[in-house]
N, C-alpha and C positions, 0 to 999 in steps of 0.2 A: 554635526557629529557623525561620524562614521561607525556604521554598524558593521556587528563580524557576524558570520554564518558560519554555523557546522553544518556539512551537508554529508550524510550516510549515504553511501553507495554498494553496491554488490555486485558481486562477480560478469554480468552481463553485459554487452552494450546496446543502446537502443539505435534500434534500426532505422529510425526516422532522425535521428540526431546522430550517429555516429558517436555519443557521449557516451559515461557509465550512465547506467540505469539508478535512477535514485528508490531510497527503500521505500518512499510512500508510492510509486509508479508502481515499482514490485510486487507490495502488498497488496495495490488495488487488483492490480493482476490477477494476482492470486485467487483473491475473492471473485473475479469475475471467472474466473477457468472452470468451476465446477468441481477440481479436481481435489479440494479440501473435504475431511468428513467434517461433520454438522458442527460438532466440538472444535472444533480447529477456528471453521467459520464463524461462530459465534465469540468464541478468546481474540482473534484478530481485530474482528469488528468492535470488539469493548476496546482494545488497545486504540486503533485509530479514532474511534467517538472519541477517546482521553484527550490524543494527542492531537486532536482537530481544537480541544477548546484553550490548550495550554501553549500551542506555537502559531507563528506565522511565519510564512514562507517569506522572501526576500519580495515577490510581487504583491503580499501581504494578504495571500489568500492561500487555501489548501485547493487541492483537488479533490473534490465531494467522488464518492462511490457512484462508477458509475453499475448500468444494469448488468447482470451476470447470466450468463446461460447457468442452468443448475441442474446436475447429474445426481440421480441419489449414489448414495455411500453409506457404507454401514460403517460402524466404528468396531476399530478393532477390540478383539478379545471377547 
């Protein structure tokens, strides 16, 4: 039986693949830049813990966080 995939993309493409950029690439991205405040980084990282234990990717694996450079940031207001 044939399986279907939804696959989320965003505006970018990746430079080692010439592809779009898919949104778990993005997000780990993201996480890894620094450039998120603490709040931001910690809501992301609950979303993807979620979404690590509720899907699997088509090679039947996610891509685990990798290590991030980390900048402090204040939060706004």
């Amino acid at each position: 039986m044939d399986e279907t995939y939804l696959r989320f993309i965003v505006g970018k493409t990746d430079p080692r693949t010439g592809k779009e950029t898919g949104i778990f690439t993005a997000a780990y991205a993201a996480l890894r830049s620094g450039d998120l405040f603490d709040y931001e980084e910690k809501e992301l990282g609950n979303v993807l813990t979620w979404l690590e234990k509720i899907c699997r990717s088509r090679s039947g694996f996610l891509v685990r966080e990798m290590p991030r450079t980390r900048r402090p940031r204040e939060s706004p207001g």
